[in-house]
N, C-alpha and C positions, 0 to 999 in steps of 0.2 A: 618359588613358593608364593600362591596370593598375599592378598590380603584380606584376615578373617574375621569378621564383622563384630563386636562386643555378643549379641545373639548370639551368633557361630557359637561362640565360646561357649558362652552360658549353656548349650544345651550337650554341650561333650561330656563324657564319664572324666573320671578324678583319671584316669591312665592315658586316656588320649590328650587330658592337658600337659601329663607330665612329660608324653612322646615330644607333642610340641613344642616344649621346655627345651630339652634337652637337646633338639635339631636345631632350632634357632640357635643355643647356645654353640653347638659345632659351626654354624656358618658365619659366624663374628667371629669366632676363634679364626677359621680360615680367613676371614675379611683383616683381623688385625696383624695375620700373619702377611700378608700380600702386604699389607701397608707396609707394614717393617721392611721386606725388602724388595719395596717401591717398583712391585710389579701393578699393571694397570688396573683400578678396582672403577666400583662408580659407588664415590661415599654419599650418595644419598639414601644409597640400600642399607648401609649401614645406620643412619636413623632411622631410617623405615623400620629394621630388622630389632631396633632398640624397644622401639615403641608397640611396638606387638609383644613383643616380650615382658615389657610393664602389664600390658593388659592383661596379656594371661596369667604373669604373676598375681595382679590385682584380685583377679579373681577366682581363682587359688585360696589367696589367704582369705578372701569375703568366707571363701566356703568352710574354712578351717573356723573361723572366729565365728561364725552361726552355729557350726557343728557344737560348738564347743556351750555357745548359751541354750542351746537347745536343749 
């Protein structure tokens, strides 16, 4: 999976952010499961995979808390 630029994000629908919620969510899942049993990963995708996922979270809730003073 890229890496999807703060733009990217900002111009998806509320569903395609939540698709890519939920996938990143599944491949740290599988990332902390390989950890556990110290099968071979490369943990910098798992920062990687963190910090896309703030992002998108981030703005998510931008759009929830505008929605809301709007």
């Amino acid at each position: 999976m890229p890496i999807i630029s703060l733009q990217e994000i900002r111009d998806m629908k509320n569903t395609d952010i939540d698709e890519q919620i939920l996938e990143i969510k599944k491949i740290l899942l599988d990332y902390r499961i390989k950890q556990a049993t110290r099968q071979s990963l490369k943990p910098h995708l798992i920062k990687r995979y963190k910090k896309q996922l703030a992002k998108i979270m981030t703005i998510k809730h931008e759009r929830i808390i505008y929605k809301t003073i709007k």
